[in-house]
C-alpha positions in Angstrom: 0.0 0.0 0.0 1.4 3.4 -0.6 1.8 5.6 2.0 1.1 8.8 0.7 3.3 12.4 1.5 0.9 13.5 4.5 1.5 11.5 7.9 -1.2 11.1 10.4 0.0 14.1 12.4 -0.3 16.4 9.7 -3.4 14.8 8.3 -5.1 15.2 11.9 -3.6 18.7 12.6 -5.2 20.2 9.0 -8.6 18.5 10.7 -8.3 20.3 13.7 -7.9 22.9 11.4 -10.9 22.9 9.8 -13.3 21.2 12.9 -14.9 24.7 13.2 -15.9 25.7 10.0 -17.1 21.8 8.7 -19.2 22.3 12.2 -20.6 25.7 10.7 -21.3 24.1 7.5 -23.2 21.2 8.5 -25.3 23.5 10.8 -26.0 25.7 8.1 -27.2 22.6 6.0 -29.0 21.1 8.8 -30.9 24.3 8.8 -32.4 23.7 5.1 -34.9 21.5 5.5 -34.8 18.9 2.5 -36.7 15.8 3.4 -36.9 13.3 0.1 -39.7 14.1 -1.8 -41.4 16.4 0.5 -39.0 19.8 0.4 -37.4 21.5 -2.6 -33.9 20.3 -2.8 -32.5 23.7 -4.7 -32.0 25.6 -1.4 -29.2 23.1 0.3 -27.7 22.6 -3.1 -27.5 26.5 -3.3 -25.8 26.5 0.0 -23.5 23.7 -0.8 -22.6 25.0 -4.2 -21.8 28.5 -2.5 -19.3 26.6 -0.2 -17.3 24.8 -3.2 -17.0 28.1 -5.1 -15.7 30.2 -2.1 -13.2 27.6 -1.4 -11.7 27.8 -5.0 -14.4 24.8 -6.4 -16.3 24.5 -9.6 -19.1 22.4 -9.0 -21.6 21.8 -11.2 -24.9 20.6 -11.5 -26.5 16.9 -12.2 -30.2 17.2 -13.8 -32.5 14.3 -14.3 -34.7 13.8 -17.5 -37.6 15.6 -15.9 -35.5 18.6 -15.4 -35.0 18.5 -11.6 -31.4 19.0 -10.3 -30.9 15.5 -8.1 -27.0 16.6 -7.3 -24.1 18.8 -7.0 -20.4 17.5 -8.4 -16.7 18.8 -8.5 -13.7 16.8 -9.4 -10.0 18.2 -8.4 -7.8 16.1 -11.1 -3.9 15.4 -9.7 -1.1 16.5 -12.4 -0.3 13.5 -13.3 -2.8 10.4 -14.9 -4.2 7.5 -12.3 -7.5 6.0 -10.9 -10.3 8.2 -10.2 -12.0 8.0 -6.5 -15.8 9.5 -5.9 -16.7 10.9 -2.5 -20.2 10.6 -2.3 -22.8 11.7 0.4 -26.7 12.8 0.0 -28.0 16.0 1.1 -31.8 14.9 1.3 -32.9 13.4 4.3 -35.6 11.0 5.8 -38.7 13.0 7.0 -39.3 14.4 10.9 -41.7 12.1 12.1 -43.3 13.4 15.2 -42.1 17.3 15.4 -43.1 17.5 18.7 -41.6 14.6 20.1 -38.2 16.6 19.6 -36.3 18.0 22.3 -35.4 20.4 19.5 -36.6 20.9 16.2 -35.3 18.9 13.3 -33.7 21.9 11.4 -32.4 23.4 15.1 -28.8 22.8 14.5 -28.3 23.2 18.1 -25.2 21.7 20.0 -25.9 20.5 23.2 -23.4 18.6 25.6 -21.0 18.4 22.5 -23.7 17.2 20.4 -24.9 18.5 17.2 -29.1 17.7 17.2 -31.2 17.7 13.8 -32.9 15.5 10.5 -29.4 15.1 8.4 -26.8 15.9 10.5 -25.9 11.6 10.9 -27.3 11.1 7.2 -25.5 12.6 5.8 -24.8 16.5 6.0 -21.8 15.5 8.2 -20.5 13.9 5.4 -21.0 16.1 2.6 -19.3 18.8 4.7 -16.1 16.6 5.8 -15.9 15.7 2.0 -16.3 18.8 0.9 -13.2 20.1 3.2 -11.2 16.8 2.2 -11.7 18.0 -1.8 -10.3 21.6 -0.7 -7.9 20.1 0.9 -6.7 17.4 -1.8 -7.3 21.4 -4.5 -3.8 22.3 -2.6 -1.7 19.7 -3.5 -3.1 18.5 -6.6 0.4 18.9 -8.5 1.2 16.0 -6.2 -1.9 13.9 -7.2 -1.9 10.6 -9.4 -5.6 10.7 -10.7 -8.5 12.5 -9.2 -11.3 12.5 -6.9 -14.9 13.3 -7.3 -17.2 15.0 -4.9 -20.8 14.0 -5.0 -23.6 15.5 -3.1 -26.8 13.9 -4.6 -30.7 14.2 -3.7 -33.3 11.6 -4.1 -31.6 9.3 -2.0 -34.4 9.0 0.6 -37.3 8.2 -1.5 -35.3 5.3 -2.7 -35.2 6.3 -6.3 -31.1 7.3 -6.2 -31.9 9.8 -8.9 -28.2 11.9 -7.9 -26.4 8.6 -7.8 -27.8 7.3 -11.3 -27.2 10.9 -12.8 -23.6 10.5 -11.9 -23.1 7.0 -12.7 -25.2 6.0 -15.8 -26.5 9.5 -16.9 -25.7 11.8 -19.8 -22.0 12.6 -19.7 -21.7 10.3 -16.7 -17.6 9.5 -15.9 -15.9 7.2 -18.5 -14.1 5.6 -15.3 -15.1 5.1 -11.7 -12.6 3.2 -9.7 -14.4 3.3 -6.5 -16.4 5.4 -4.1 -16.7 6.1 -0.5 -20.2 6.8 1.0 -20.2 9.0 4.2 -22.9 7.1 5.9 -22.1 7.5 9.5 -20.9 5.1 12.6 -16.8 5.2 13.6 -16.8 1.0 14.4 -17.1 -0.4 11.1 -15.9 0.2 7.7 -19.0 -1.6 5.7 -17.2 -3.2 2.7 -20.4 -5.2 1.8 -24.2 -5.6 2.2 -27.1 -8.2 1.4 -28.8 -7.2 -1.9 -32.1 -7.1 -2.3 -35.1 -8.1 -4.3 -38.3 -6.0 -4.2 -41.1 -7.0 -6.5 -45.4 -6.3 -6.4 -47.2 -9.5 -6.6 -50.5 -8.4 -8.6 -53.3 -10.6 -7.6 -56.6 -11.1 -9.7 -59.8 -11.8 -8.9 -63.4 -11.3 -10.6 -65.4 -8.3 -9.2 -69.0 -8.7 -8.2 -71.2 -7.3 -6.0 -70.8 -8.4 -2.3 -74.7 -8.9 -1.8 -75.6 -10.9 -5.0 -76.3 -14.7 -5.1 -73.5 -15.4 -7.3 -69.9 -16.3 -5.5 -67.0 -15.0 -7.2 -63.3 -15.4 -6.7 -61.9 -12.2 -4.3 -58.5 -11.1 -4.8 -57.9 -10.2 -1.4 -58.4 -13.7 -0.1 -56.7 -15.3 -3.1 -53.9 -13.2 -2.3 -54.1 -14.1 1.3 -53.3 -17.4 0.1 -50.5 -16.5 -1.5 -49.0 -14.8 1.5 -49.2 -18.2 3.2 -47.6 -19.6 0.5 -44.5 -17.3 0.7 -43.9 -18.3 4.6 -42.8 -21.4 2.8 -40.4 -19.6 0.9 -37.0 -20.9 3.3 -34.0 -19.0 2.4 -30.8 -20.9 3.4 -30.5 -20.1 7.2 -26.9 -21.2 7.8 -25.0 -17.3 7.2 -22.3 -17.4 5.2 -19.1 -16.5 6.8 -19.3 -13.0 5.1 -22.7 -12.6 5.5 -23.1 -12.7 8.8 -27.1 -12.3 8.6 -28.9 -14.6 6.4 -31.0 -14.3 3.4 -34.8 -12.8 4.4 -38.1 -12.6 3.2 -40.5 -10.2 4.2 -44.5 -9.2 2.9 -44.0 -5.6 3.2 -47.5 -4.3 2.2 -50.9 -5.5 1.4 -53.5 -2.8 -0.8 -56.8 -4.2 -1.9 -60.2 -3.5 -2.3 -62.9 -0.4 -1.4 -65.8 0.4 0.2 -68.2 -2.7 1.5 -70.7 -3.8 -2.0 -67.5 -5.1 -4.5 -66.1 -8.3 -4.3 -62.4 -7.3 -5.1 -60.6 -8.1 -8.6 -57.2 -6.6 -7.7 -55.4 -6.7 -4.8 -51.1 -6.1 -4.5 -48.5 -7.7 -2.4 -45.5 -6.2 -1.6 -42.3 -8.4 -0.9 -39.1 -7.7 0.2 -35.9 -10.3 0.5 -32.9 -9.9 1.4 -30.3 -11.9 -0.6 -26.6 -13.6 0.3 -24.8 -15.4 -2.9 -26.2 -18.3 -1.3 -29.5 -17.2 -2.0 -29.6 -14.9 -5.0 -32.0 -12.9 -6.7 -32.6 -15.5 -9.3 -33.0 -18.3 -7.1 -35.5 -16.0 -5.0 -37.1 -15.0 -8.3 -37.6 -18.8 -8.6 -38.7 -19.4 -5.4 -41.6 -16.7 -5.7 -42.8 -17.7 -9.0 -43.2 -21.1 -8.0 -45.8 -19.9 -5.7 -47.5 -18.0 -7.5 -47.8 -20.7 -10.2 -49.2 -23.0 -7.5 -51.4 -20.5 -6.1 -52.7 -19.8 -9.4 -53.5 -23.3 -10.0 -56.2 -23.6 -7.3 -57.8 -20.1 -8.8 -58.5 -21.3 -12.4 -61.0 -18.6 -13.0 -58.9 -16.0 -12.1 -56.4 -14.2 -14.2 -52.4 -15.3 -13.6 -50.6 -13.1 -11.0 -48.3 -10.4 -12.2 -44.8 -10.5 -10.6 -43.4 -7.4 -11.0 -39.8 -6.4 -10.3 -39.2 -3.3 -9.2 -35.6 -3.6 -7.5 -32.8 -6.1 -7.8 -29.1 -5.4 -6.7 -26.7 -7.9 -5.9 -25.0 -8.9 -2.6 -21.5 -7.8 -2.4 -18.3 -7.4 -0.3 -14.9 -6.4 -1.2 -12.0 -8.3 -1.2 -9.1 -8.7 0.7 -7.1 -7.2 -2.1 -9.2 -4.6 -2.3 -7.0 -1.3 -2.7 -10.1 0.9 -1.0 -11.3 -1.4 1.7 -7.3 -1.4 2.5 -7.0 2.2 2.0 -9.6 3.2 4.5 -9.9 0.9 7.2 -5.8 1.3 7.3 -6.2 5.5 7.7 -9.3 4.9 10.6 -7.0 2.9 12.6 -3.9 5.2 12.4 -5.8 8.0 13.2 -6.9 5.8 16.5 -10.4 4.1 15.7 -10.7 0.3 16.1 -12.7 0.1 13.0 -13.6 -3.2 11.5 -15.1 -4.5 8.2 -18.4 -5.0 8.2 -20.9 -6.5 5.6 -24.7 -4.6 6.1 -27.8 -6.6 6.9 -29.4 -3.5 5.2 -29.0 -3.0 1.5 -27.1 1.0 0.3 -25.9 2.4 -3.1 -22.8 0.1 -2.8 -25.5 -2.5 -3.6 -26.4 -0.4 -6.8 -22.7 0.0 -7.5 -21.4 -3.3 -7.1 -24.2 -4.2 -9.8 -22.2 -1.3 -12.4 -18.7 -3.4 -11.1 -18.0 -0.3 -8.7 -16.3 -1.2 -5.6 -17.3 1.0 -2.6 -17.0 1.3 1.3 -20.9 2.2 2.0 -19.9 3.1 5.8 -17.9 5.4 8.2 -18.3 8.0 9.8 -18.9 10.1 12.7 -20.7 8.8 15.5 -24.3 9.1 16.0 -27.8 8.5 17.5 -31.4 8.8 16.6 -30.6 8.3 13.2 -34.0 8.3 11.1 -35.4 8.7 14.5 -36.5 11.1 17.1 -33.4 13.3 17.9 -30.9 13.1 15.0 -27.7 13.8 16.5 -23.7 13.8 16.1 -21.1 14.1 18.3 -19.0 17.2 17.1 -15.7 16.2 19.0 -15.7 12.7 16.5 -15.4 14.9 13.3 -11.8 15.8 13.2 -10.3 12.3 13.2 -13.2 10.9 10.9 -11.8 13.8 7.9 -8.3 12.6 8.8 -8.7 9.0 7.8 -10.5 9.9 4.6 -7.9 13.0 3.8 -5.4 9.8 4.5 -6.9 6.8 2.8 -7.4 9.4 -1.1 -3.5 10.3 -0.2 -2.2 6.4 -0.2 -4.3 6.0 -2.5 -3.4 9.2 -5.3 0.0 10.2 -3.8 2.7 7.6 -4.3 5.6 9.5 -2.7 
C-alpha cells in the first residue's frame, strides 16, 4: 500500500484545522430542511454549491430527465494520470416524524453537551461537509496527485429512487471511469465493505369483481392473495450465514393494498415483498422461489387471471476483497488516526449495492458517530469529526500520492 506524502499528524492537525468551519457548515445545512420528496432540494444545493465556489471549487450541476437537479459535483484532477475516486454523500434526508416529540426541532442545528441535534446531520450532512473540506484540501496539493477525486452531493436518496447517484453513474456525460467510491454514511466502528442485496417486487393478484350482496360467489382477490402470503412463509431462504454474511438471506411481505368500500367483491389486490439476498441465496434463485408460488397459487384459482410479478428492485449482494485497494486504503487511515474500526458487511441493502451491480467497488460506511438516526433526535457528536476527515484525507493520499 502506498503511503502517501501526508502522515497522520499532519493529516489530523489540517482536521483540527478545519473542525470549526465543517461544524458551521453542517449547521448551516442542517438548517435547510430537505426531506426526500417532500421539500425542494434547490435551497441546500445552493448552500453547498456556495461553499465549493468560495473555497476555489467548480461544481456543477446533475439534472434528471424531468428537469430536476438531483445533485451537485466537483472533481479536483492530480497533475499527473491514475484512478479516479468519488466521494459521495446525499444532502436529502428522511422526514421528521413526530415534530413534537423533539427536544429540539429537526432543522435546530443546536449543539448540546458536545452534540450537534437535527434530520441530516448523521445522514448525511456531516459527510458532505467533511468531504467537501477533504476535496479543498486534496485542490492544494493537486500537483502531487496521481488521478483524481470526485465530490458527489446527490438528492433523491431517501425516497429510494437514487436519482443523484444514477445521474452521476449512468447518466448523460456520466464519468468514463469510476474506480471506487466512499459513501459518508455514518458510525466510527465499522468500515462496511459489503451488504445483502435485495429483491423487491409487487405481486398483482386477480380476482373477478362482483357485487358483495348478489347470489353469485365470485373469486376475491384479497383472499386469493391471502393465500399467497401463506404460500411465501414457505419460501426458506438458506439459514446457515455465510461467513461473510453474517445475517442470512430474508423474506418479508411488506405491504398488502386491496379493495374499497363494503358492496365489491375485489378483482385486484397487491403484495408487496421484500428479501434480502446472500450469494447463497440470490436474486434468481428467489425469483424462482416466488414464482413457483404464485404458479401453485394460481392453480387452485382457475378462474382467475395469472398473478403479475413485478420487479421493481434487484441489486446484488457484495463485499470487497481482501485485495481490495479501497477497503485497504480506508480501514488502514481509521485505525492510524486511532479508531478500532472493523469491516463490516450490512444486513441492510445501500448504493454500494447499486454500484457493485455497475462493477463499482465502494466502502458504503464510516463516519462520525451518532444517535437517533431516522429517528427522534438526530444527532452527532462534534468532537468525532476531526479524526473521521483525517482518515479519509489519509486513505485518497495512499491511494493518489505515491511518494
Amino acid at each position: 500500500m502506498r503511503t502517501g506524502h501526508l502522515d497522520i499528524t499532519g493529516a489530523l492537525r489540517a482536521a483540527h484545522e478545519d473542525h470549526d468551519a465543517v461544524v458551521k457548515l453542517t449547521r448551516e445545512l442542517v438548517r435547510i430542511p430537505s426531506r426526500g420528496g417532500v421539500d425542494s432540494y434547490e435551497p441546500v444545493l445552493d448552500r453547498a454549491a456556495a461553499w465549493l465556489h468560495g473555497n476555489g471549487l467548480r461544481p456543477r450541476r446533475l439534472v434528471e430527465a424531468g428537469g430536476n437537479t438531483v445533485a451537485l459535483t466537483c472533481e479536483v484532477t492530480g497533475a499527473h494520470p491514475g484512478p479516479r475516486y468519488v466521494l459521495d454523500a446525499c444532502l436529502d434526508t428522511a422526514s421528521f416524524g413526530d415534530e413534537n416529540a423533539w427536544s429540539y426541532p429537526p432543522t435546530s442545528g443546536e449543539i448540546i453537551g458536545g452534540w450537534l441535534h437535527g434530520r441530516g446531520a448523521s445522514d448525511s450532512k456531516v459527510g458532505a461537509a467533511i468531504f467537501a473540506h477533504v476535496v479543498a484540501r486534496l485542490r492544494a496539493v493537486r500537483e502531487r496527485l496521481h488521478g483524481s477525486v470526485v465530490l458527489l452531493l446527490d438528492v433523491d436518496e431517501h425516497t429510494g429512487r437514487f436519482g443523484g447517484a444514477k445521474a452521476y453513474f449512468e447518466g448523460p456525460g456520466a464519468a468514463d471511469r469510476v474506480d471506487g467510491v466512499m459513501i459518508g454514511y455514518p458510525g466510527s466502528e465499522h468500515v462496511v465493505v459489503g451488504g445483502r442485496g435485495v429483491l423487491r417486487c409487487r405481486m398483482h393478484v386477480y380476482g373477478v369483481a362482483s357485487h358483495s350482496g348478489g347470489g353469485k360467489i365470485t373469486s376475491n382477490a384479497i383472499v386469493k392473495a391471502g393465500t399467497l402470503v401463506s404460500a411465501l412463509g414457505g419460501v426458506a431462504p438458506p439459514d446457515n450465514a455465510d461467513p461473510d454474511f453474517p445475517l442470512p438471506a430474508k423474506l418479508t411481505v411488506t405491504a398488502i393494498t386491496g379493495g374499497e368500500g363494503y358492496s365489491t367483491v375485489p378483482d385486484l389486490c397487491t403484495i408487496n415483498v421484500d428479501v434480502r439476498l446472500t450469494p447463497g441465496f440470490d436474486d434468481r434463485t428467489a425469483e424462482k422461489s416466488l414464482r413457483d408460488r404464485v404458479t401453485a397459487v394460481d392453480a387452485a384459482w382457475p378462474d382467475t387471471r395469472p398473478t403479475h410479478l413485478e420487479i421493481v428492485t434487484r441489486w446484488p449482494p457484495y463485499r470487497l476483497g481482501d485485495d481490495s485497494e479501497l477497503k485497504s486504503a480506508l480501514l488502514d487511515a481509521a485505525r492510524a488516526v486511532g479508531l478500532a474500526a472493523t469491516a463490516k458487511v450490512a444486513g441492510p441493502s445501500n448504493i454500494g449495492n447499486y454500484l457493485a451491480g455497475l462493477g463499482i467497488e465502494a466502502t458504503a460506511g464510516f463516519g462520525v458517530d451518532y444517535r437517533g438516526l431516522h429517528g427522534t433526535d438526530e444527532r452527532i457528536r462534534v468532537d468525532a469529526i476531526p479524526q473521521v476527515q483525517a482518515a479519509y484525507h489519509r486513505a485518497l493520499l495512499s491511494l493518489l500520492d505515491p511518494h
